[in-house]
N, C-alpha and C positions, 0 to 999 in steps of 0.2 A: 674624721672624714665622713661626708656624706656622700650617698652610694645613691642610684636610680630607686634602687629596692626603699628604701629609707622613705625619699620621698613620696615614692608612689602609698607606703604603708600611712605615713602621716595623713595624706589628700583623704584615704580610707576612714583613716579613726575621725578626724574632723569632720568628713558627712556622716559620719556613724553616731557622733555626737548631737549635730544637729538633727538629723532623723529623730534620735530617741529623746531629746529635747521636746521636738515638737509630740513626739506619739505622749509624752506627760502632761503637756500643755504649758508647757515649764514658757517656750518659745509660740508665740499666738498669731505674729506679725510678720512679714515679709523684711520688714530693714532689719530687725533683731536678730532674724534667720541669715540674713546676708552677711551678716557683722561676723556673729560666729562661725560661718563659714571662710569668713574672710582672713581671719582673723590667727594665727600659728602659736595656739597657747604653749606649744611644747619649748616655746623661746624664753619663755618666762618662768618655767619649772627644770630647770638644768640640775641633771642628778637623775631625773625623775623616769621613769619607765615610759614610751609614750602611750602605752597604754593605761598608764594611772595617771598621765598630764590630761589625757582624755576622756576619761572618767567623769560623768556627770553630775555625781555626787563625791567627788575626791579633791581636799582642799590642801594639797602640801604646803606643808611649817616650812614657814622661810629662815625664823629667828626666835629661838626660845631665849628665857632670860636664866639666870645660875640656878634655878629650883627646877628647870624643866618644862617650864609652862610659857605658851607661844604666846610670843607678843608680835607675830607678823605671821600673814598664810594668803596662800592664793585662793578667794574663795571658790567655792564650788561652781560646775559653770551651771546647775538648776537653778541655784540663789540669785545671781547671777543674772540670769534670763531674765527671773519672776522681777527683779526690780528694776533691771532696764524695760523692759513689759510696763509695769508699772507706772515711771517714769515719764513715759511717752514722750522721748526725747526725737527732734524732728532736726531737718537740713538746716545749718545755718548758726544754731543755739549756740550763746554761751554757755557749759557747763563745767560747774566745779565741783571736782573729787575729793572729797576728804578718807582721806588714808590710800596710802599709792600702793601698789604693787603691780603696777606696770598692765600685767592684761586687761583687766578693767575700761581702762582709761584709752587705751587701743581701740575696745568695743568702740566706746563714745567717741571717740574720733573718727570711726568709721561713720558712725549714726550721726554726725552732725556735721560731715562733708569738706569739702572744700573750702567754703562760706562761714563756716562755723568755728570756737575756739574751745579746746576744753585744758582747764589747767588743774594738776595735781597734786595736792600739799601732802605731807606726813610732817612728823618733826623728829623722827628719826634717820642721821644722816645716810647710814649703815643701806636703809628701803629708799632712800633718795636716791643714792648713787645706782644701785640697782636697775631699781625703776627708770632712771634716765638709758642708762647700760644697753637693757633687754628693746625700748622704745628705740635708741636707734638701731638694735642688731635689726629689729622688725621692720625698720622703715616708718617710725612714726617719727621723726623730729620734730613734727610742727605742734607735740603736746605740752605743753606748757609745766615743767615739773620743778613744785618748789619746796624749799626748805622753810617749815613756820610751824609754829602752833594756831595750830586752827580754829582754836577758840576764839580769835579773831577776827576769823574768815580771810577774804584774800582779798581789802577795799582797792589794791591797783588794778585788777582784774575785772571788778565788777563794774554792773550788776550782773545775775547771771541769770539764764533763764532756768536753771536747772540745779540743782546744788545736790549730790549724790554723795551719800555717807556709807564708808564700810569700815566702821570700828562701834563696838557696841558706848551710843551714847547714855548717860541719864539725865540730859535734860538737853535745851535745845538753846545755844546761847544766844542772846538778842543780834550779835553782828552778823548772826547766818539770817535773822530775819529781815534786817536792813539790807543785806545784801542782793534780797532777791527782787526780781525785776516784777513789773505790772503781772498779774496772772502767772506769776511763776511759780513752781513747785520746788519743795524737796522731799527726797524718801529717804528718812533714816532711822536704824536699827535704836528702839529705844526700848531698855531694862527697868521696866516694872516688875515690884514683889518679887525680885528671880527669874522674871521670864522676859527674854527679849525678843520684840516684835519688829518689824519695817515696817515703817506706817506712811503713805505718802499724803504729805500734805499739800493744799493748793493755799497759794496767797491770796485772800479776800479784797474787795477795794479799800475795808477798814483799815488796812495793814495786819490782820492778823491772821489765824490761821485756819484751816477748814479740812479734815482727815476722808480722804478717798476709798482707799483702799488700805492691807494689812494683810501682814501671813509671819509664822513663827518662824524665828530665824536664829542662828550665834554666829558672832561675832569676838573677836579677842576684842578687848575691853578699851575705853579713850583714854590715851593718855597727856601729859603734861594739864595746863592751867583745869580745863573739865573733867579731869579725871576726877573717880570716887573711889573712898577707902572701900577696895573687896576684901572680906577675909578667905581665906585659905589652910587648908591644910593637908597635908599629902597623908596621907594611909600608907601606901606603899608605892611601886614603880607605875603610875600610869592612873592609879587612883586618886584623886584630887578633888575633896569636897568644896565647895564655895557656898557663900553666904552673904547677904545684903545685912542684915540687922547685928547692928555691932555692938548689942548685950547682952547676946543669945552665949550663953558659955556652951564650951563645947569640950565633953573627952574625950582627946583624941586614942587613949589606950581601950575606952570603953568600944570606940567605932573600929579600932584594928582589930581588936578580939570579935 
């Protein structure tokens, strides 16, 4: 049951968030600032304290896989900010999200209006159902949330002026380049050497691509057809090494000692 108290604490922590948002510089713009204000993250983190659903740097696990290591989370709402910021998503836009978790894609419906369309793939049913779920408890039905591997992109939907990625990619598959429209952008999480960046690129009139901006980011990792072999190994409860280069031998009794 929700109480007066409840809500009035909620209305609290969501300008508390956006406050501290902008005193980081995380949030720079007045529609970004409006979005997450607008915007009741604590609908999309159920379980969660509201005050760790509002937390600026706190990304609750939606979905670990049988070793313990998350394949779905709601990102942070700093990351968050910095890539809708980034983005520079306007009234009207088409944009497409790749990887859903429902808040997200709320923001960009906020930011792109009435006039605007944004639609959501993952290819996980489990963050499908969800994501639609939490979208309409919120009041967003008009987000377009689908079932795909995105390696493909989403050709009934396009083109898009915007194409926004939250899973760590490593590389950027051609049908996301076809997809996007004259002068469009996409900003996505890409794993170099180990370290993953968002890098926003803008489309050129070559067709290719041209990088704006960047800032260090993680991301749970892409999966189906783009996904890359990561190796792993757990140490113990909550320690989990990773690695890109898949000749590197590794002991794991030498690293638990």
């Amino acid at each position: 049951m929700t109480t007066d108290n409840d809500v009035h604490d909620v209305a609290a922590l969501r300008d508390a968030m956006v406050h501290e948002l902008r005193e980081q510089g995380a949030i720079q713009s007045e529609p970004v600032a409006a979005a997450f204000a607008a915007v009741p993250r604590h609908v999309f983190t159920p379980g969660e304290l509201l005050e760790v659903a509002y937390g600026v740097d706190n990304a609750p696990i939606v979905k670990r896989d049988d070793n313990g290591l998350t394949l779905s989370s709601v990102s942070a709402p700093h990351l968050q900010a910095v890539m809708l910021e980034a983005a520079e998503i306007k009234p009207g836009m088409r944009v497409c999200e790749v990887g859903s978790g429902g808040y997200n894609a709320a923001l960009l419906a906020e930011l792109v209006g009435d006039n605007g369309r944004v639609t959501t793939v993952d290819i996980d049913p489990d963050i499908v159902e969800r994501a639609g779920a939490f979208l309409h408890e919120a009041g967003y039905d008009h987000v377009h949330v689908m079932l795909a591997d995105a390696e493909r992109g989403v050709p009934e939907a396009a083109p898009f002026d915007r194409i926004i990625v939250t899973a760590g990619s490593w590389d950027i598959p051609p049908a996301w380049i076809e997809q996007l429209g004259d002068s469009a952008r996409i900003v996505v999480p890409l794993r170099m050497k180990g370290t993953t960046r968002w890098i926003a690129f803008d489309r050129d009139s070559a067709g290719g691509l041209v990088s704006r901006d960047y800032g260090l980011c993680v991301f749970v990792p892409f999966q189906g057809a783009g996904s890359h072999t990561e190796r792993t190994v757990t140490i113990e409860d909550g320690v989990v090494l990773r690695w890109d280069d898949e000749d590197l031998k590794v002991d794991r009794d030498a690293l638990d000692r």
